[in-house]
N, C-alpha and C positions, 0 to 999 in steps of 0.2 A: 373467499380465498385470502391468505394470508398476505399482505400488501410487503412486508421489509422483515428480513431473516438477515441477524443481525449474528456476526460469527469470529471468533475470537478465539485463535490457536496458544496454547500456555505452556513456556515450560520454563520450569523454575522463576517462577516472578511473586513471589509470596510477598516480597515487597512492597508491589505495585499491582498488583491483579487486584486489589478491594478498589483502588480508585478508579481505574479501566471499568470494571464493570457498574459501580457507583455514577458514571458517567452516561453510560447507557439508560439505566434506570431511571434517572432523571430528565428525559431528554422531554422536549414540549410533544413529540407525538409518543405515545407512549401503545400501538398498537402494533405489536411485532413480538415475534420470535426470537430468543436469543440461543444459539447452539454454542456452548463454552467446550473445546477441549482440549483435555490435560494431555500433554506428550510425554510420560514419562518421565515427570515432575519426580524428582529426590530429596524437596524441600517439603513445607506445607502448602505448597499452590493449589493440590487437588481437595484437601480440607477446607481452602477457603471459600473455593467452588462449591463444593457439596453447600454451605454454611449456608451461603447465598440461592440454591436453588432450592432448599428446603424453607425458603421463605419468600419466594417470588415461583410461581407456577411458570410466565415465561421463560424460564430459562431450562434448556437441555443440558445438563451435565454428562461430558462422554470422557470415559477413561483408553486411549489407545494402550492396548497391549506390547505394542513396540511402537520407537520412535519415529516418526513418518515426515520431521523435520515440516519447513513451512510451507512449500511445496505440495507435501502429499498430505497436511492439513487444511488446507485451502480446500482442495479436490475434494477429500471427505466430507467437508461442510458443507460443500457446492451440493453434494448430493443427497447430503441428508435436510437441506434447507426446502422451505414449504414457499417462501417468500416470491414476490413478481421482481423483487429488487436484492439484491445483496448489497450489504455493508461489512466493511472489513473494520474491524476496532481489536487494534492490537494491544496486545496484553500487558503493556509499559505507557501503552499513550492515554489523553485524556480529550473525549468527544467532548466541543461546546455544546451548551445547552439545548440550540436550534437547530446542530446538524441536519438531525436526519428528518426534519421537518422542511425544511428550505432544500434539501438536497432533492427530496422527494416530490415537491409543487413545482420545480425544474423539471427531472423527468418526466413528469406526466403533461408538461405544458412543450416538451421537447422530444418529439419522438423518434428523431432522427438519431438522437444524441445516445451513446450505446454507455458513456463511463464517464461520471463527473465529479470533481475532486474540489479542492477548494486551497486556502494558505492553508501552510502549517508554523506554528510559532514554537522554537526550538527552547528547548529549558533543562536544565539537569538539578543537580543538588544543590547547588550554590544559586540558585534562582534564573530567569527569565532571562533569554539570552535574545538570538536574530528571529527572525522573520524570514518564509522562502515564500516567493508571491508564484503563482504561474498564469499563463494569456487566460484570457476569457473565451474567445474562438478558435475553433477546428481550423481556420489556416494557417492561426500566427504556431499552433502546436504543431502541426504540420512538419511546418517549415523550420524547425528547432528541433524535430525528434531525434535528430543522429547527431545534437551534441547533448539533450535533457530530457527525460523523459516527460512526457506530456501531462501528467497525472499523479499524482501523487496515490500511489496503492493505500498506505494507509489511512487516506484520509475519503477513498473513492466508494461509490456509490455506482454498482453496476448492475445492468437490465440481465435477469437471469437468464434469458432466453439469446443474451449476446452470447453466453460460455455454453449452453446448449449448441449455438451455432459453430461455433471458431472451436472449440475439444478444451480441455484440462488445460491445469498448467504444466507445462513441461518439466519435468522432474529429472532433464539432464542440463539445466539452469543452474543451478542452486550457488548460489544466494540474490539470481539476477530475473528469475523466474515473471518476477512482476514486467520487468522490462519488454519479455516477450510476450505474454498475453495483451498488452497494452498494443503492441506491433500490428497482434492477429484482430483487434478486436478494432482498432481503426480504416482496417483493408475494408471495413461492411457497416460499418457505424462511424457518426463522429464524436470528436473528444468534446470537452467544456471544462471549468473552472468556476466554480462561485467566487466573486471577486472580496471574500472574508476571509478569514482564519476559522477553521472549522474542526481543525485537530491542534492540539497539545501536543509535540511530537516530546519525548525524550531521548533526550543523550546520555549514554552511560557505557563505562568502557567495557562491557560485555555484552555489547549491540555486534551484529556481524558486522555494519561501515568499520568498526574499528578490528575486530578482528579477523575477518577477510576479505579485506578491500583488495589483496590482488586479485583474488578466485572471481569479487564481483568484475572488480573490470575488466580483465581478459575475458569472462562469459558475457558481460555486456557488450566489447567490440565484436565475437563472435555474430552475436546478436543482429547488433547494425547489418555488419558484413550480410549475412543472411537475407534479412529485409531489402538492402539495397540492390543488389542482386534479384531479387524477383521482381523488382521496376516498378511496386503500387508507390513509393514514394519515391521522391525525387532526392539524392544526395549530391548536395553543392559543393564547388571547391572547396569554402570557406569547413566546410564538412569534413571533407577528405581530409585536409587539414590539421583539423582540431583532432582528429580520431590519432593520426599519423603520431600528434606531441602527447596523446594522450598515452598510448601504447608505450614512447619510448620514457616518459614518466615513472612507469611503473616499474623498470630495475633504477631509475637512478635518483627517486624522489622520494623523500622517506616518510610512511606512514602519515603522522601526524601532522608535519608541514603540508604533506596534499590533501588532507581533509581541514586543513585550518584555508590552505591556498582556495581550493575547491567550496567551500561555503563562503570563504569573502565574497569571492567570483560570481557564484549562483546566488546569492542572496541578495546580491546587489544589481539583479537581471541584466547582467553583462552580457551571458550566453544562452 
C-alpha cells in the first residue's frame, strides 16, 4: 500500500508550480504518489505539469474540466489518492527538504494524532520575511482554536482515514474551508505541530488572504460560531471577545493594515 499521496490543486501558477513541485521530488522520503491538478489554468501551468510527469512516473497529471476552486480540489484528490497519509503542497509554496519524512515518523509513532503541521517561514519576491511558529500539543491548540487555527493546512499532513471519518470539505466555506475540516477532525482526533519550519509559505498579492480576506473572515467566525455551539470545545471569554473585535474589524479596518496588524500579532505568538 501506498504510504503518502502527496496533492497539489494549480491554477494559473506557471510561475511557481516548477518549484512546488521541485520541492516535492526532492524530499528525503521519496516513496509516494503525487496527484497534480490543473483547475482550469489560462496560462502555461498545465504544460508545465504535463513537462514534469512525463519524466517522473510518480506523478498523476489531472485536467478538471471546470473550475472546482480549492475546496472541491481537495475533495477530488482525497478520492483519487491511494496514500494511508495526505499531504497538501500547494502550488506557490515550497516543501523543506525533510518534510514529509519527519512528518511521517510522527504519525506513525502518534496514533492518536489525526493532522500535523509544522512552522511556516513567509517570503515573497523581495526575499525572506517572518516566521509563524504554532504549539506543539493538542491542548495548548485547543485552547487557541477560536482565535487561530490549530494547523496550518498548507503545511499539514493528515491520516486519510481521518477525512474518511469527519466527510469532505465543505464547499459552502470557501476560502475558509481548511478552518472547518481542522474543527471536524479535532472532535475524533488530536492536533500536533513539528516544532520546525516545514513549508516555504509565499506571499503574493493574488493569494485570496489578500484578495478575500472579508469572505475569509466572516466564513471563519461563521465557523467558530458553529463549532462553539455544538460544546466539543470550549469557548472562553477572552474568545468571545477576540471574535466580537474581530467581526467589528472587518467594515472598519482596511485590508492591508489588518493583514500587516494581524501577522505582527500571530507571528509574534501573542494569540
Amino acid at each position: 500500500m501506498i504510504k503518502i499521496s502527496v496533492i497539489t490543486p494549480a491554477y494559473n501558477v506557471e510561475k511557481y508550480i516548477g518549484s512546488a513541485i521541485d520541492s516535492i521530488l526532492t524530499q528525503t522520503f521519496q516513496e509516494f504518489e503525487f496527484i497534480i491538478i490543473d483547475d482550469c489554468s489560462t496560462d502555461r501551468t498545465w504544460d508545465i505539469i504535463r513537462e514534469y510527469s512525463a519524466k517522473d512516473s510518480r506523478i498523476k497529471a489531472i485536467k478538471n474540466e471546470k473550475n472546482l476552486g480549492i475546496a472541491g480540489n481537495r475533495n477530488k484528490g482525497v478520492h483519487l489518492a491511494q496514500g494511508e497519509y495526505i499531504v497538501w503542497q500547494d502550488a506557490d509554496d515550497i516543501s523543506m527538504p525533510t518534510r514529509i519524512e519527519k512528518q511521517l515518523r510522527y504519525m506513525e509513532s502518534h496514533p492518536a494524532v489525526g493532522i500535523v503541521g509544522g512552522f511556516l517561514h513567509f517570503f515573497d519576491n523581495n526575499g525572506e520575511k517572518d516566521f509563524r511558529k504554532y504549539d506543539a500539543g493538542d491542548s495548548n491548540l485547543r485552547r487557541k482554536i477560536f482565535r487561530c487555527s490549530p494547523v496550518a493546512q498548507p503545511a499539514a499532513m493528515i491520516r486519510k482515514k481521518c477525512l474518511d471519518d469527519v466527510g469532505e470539505y465543505d464547499l459552502k466555506y470557501p476560502p475558509a474551508e481548511d478552518l472547518d475540516i481542522s474543527f471536524r477532525i479535532g472532535e475524533r482526533y488530536q492536533f500536533a505541530n513539528l516544532q520546525e519550519v516545514v513549508v516555504k509559505y509565499r506571499e503574493h498579492p493574488n493569494s485570496a488572504t489578500f484578495t478575500r480576506l472579508k469572505k475569509i473572515e466572516l466564513s471563519t467566525l461563521e465557523i467558530r460560531k458553529k463549532y462553539a455551539e455544538r460544546g466539543k470545545y470550549k469557548m472562553l471569554w477572552i474568545d468571545k471577545i477576540y471574535n466580537t473585535l474581530q467581526f467589528i474589524s472587518i467594515y472598519v479596518v482596511p485590508v492591508k493594515m489588518k493583514i500587516w496588524l494581524f501577522n505582527k500579532i500571530r507571528n509574534s505568538n501573542k494569540i
